[in-house]
Every structure is written in structure tokens, then in C-alpha cells.
N, C-alpha and C positions, 0 to 999 in steps of 0.2 A: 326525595321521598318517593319510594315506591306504595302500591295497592295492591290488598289482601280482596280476594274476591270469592262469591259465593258460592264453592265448589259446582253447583249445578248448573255455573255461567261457563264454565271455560270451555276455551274451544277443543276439539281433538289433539292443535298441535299445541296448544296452553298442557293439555295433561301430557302428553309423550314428554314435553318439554321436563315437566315436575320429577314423572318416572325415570328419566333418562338420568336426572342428576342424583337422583336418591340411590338408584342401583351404582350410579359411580363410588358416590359417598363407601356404600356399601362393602363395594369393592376395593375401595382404597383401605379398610378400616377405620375411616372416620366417624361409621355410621356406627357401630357398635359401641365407640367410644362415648356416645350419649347416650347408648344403652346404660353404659356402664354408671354415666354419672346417674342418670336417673336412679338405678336403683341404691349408688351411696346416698344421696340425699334423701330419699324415702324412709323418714324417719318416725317412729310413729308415737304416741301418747308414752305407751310401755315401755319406752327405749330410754337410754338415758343419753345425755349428749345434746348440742343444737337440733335443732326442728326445725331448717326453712324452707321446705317444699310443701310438708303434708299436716294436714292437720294444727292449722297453725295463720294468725293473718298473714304473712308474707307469700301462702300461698300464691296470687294474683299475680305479684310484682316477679317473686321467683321465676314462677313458668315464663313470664311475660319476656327476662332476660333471656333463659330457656330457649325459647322460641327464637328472638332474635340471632341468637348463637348459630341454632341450627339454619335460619335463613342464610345467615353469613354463610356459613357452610356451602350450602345449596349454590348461591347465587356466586358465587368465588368458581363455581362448576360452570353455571350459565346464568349470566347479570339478567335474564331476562323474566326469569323465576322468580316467585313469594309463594308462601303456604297459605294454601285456599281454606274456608272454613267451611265446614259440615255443620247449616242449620238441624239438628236431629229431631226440632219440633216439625218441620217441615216434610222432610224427608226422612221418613222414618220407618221402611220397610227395608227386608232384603231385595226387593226391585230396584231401589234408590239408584242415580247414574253414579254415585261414587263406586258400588260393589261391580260394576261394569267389568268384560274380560279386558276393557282396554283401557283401567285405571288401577282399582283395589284390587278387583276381581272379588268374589265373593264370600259365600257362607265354608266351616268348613265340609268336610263328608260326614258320616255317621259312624262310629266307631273312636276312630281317635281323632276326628275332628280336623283332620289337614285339609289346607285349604290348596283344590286344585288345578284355580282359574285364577287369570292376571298375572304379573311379572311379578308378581312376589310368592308364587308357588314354588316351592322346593322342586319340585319336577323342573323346574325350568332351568336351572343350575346355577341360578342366580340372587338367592335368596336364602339363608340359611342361617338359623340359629344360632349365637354364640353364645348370649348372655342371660340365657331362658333362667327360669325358674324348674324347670322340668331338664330330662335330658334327650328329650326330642330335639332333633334338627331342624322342622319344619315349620310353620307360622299355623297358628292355629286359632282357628274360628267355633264360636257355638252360637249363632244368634237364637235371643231369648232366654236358653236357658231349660230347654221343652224340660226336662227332668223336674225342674223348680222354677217355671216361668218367672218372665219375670220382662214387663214392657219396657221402653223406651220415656224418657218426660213427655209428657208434653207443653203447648203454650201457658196455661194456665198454671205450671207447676214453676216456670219460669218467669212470669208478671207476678206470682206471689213473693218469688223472692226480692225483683225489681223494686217492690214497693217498699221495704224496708227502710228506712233510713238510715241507720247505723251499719256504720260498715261491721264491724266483728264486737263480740261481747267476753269479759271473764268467764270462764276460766283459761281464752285463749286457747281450745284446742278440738278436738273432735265432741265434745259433747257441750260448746255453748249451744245454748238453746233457743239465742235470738243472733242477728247480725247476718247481712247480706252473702260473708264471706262462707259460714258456716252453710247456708240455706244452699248455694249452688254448690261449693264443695258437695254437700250431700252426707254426712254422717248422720243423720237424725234428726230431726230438730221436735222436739216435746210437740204431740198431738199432730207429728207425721205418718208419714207409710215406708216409716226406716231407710233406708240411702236413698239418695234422691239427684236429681239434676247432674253434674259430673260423674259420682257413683255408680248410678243407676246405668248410664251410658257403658261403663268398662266393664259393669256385669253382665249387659245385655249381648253386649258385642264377644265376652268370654272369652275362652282359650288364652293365647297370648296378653289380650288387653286385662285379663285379669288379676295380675300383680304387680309387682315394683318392676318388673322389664319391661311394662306396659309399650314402651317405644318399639320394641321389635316388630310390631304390627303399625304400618305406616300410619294408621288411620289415626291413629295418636293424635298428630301435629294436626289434622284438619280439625276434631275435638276440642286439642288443644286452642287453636285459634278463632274458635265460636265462644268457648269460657273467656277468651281474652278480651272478646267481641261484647261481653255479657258487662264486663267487666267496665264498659266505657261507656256503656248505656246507663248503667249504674250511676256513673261520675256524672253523665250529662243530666238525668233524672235530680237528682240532688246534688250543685251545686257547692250546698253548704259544708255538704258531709265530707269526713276528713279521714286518711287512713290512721287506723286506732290498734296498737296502741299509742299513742303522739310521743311520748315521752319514755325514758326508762322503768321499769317496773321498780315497788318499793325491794329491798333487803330480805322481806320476811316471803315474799311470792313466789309459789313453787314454780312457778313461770321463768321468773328471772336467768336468765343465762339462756334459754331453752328457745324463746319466740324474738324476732327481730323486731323494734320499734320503727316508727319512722326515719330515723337516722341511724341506727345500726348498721354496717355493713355485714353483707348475705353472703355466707360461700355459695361456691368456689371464687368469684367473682371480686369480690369486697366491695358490691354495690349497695347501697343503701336503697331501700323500697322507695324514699323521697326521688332520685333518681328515673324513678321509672314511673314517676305518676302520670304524662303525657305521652300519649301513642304516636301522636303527629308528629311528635320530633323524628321520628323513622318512617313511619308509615300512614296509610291510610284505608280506611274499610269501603267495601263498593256494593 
């Protein structure tokens, strides 16, 4: 068992270590290839087909695989790597050490938004779009949003969702209006302030993080691994609570076929979210 640590602990040669394998990745094309799946699985209400990444309980368990995959990845490069997590209640300016010239690097410019600092700027020749949503080549940042602001969560927007007890609610999708999964997902939850906690994060951060290629912007997996972080605090707070839906959905449920249960197996993978309830079995948070 290795440990996930809190991006603002590592040391210089912990991050060169991280950057050094993500640009190999990169350059191997292995790194695009999660581009790629991210955005097949990015499935949404409107679509028809399975839904196990977005909008959907298996959310959690999906990325959680997700993640693992890419650490595989990573650490196959150098065993000495795991993806750090970005508290964003915490840190939660463009000063932050993650947007640092000698990790993320930062915000982008003003115009089209390329970002010009750290090893993942285009200028650097090492960094380049394949699988964008747009047909820009370069990685693109907008922090906030100045046009349509739009902040960061904070603690409190995150201990409301902690407190939930029920992992996810019917109808299963972007608009339950109760359940843990839905509140840090973020699509809305009845008597909110519209996307919230994960959401709110990929709109804040824009550009690249803004659609289904979200991955192309490394900062993804540190995100990613603070929801994952959210995710076990969750389990440790309640206990009792159990991922729902537990069982198959009835016949007559527009759901059915569409959301994974607790023992359905998830593409690509054919893991079941049971599977992936315990993080210890791989890793550990510091």
C-alpha cells in the first residue's frame, strides 16, 4: 500500500518526480488514451446508453477505478509516485503551490486563455492537445470565470454535503435532489446555488477543465483525488450507510439498464462498485 498526499506537502523532488512521469505518459500516448476514455464514458441524462461515470451513483467508484488505472500508469514510469490531492477549500486562489512554474504552472493569458507557465504549456513542446473539445492545441485555463464569475466551494459547502446520510436518491441522476453523491457531484441540489462542490471546481478552474476532456488539464487527477478523499470521509462519518442503489432496479424504471447497482459490473473495466468500497486495499490518505 502506497499514500495519496496533500498536494501542498510534497516536496520539489516528490513534484519533478509526478511531472516527470505524466509528461512520459504523455509522450508515450498513454496519457491521451485516458483522455479518450474519459470522454467515452462522459455520459449524460440526455444520452441514451449506460451512464457510469457522470451523473449517476457509480460516479465515486468509477473515477475511484479511474484513478487507480492512471496511478498504474504513473507509477509503471516511476514506483515512487501516487496522485496528490488538491484540498480546493483550502487552497483556493491562483497563488496556491499547485499553479506553481514548477508543478501546474498557472492561470491562462487573456484572450484565448493559453496557459504559459509550468511543463504543461504548449510553448514548452511538451504538452499538446489531442483530444480537446475545441481545436486548439494548447492547455487552457480561465480561473473564475471574470466574464460570469463564478468562486471556488468552500468548507462549509462541503460538511453540508458530509452530513447527509444517504449516499444517492431516485431518480438516480443529475437532478436527485437529496443524497451525498448528488451534493458533491454538484448538479443542483433543490434550494442550492446551482453546480456545486466537484462542478463548481471544473468551472472555476475553465478552459480545458471544462468539458468531457477534463483530463487534458493535469489538475484533473489532484481534484479528482480530493472527491475520492471526500468520498471516505463520507464512509468513515456513516458507518451504516450503504452504496444505493443495493440491488437491481424494477422493469418499469427508466433507470434500469442506464445506472450500475452495487454488484453490476462498470465499463471498461467489468468492476462492480462493490469492488471498490475500501481505498485501503491500494492506498492510503496523509
Amino acid at each position: 500500500m502506497y499514500s495519496r498526499k496533500n498536494q501542498r506537502d510534497l516536496t520539489r523532488t516528490e513534484k519533478k518526480r509526478l511531472v516527470d512521469a505524466i509528461l512520459e505518459l504523455k509522450r508515450t500516448g498513454r496519457y491521451d488514451d485516458f483522455v479518450t476514455q474519459h470522454r467515452q464514458y462522459y455520459v449524460t441524462d440526455a444520452q441514451s446508453g449506460p451512464r457510469p461515470a457522470h451523473m449517476t451513483p457509480s460516479f465515486f467508484p468509477w473515477h475511484r477505478r479511474y484513478l487507480l488505472e492512471f496511478e498504474r500508469a504513473l507509477r509503471a514510469v516511476d514506483s515512487r509516485v501516487s496522485i496528490p490531492y488538491w484540498d480546493w477549500t483550502r487552497d483556493g486562489t491562483a497563488s496556491a503551490s499547485l499553479w506553481a512554474e514548477d508543478f501546474l504552472g498557472g492561470n491562462g493569458r487573456p484572450g484565448d486563455r493559453q496557459v504559459m507557465t509550468g511543463p504543461f504549456a504548449y510553448r514548452r513542446g511538451n504538452w499538446r492537445i489531442r483530444a480537446g473539445v475545441t481545436d486548439d492545441a494548447f492547455l487552457r485555463r480561465n480561473f473564475g470565470r471574470p466574464s460570469a464569475p463564478v468562486a471556488l466551494p468552500v468548507a462549509a459547502d462541503v460538511e453540508r454535503a458530509l452530513r447527509d446520510p444517504v449516499y444517492d436518491a431516485a431518480p438516480w441522476n443529475s437532478v436527485s435532489t437529496t443524497g451525498f453523491r448528488n451534493r458533491i457531484e454538484g448538479w443542483g441540489i433543490r434550494g442550492g446555488r446551482g453546480v456545486a462542490n466537484h462542478n463548481r471546481v471544473h468551472r472555476w478552474i475553465g478552459g480545458s477543465m471544462a468539458g468531457a476532456a477534463s483530463p487534458d488539464d493535469p489538475v484533473f487527477w489532484l481534484h479528482h483525488a480530493f472527491i475520492d478523499l471526500l468520498w471516505a470521509r463520507w464512509q468513515k462519518a456513516h458507518p451504516r450507510s450503504r452504496y444505493l442503489p443495493a440491488r437491481a432496479l424494477p422493469a418499469e424504471d427508466p433507470q434500469r439498464g442506464r445506472i450500475f447497482t452495487l454488484d453490476q459490473p462498470m465499463p471498461p473495466w467489468d468492476v462492480p462498485p462493490s469492488r471498490l468500497m475500501d481505498h485501503t486495499r491500494y492506498y492510503r490518505y496523509v
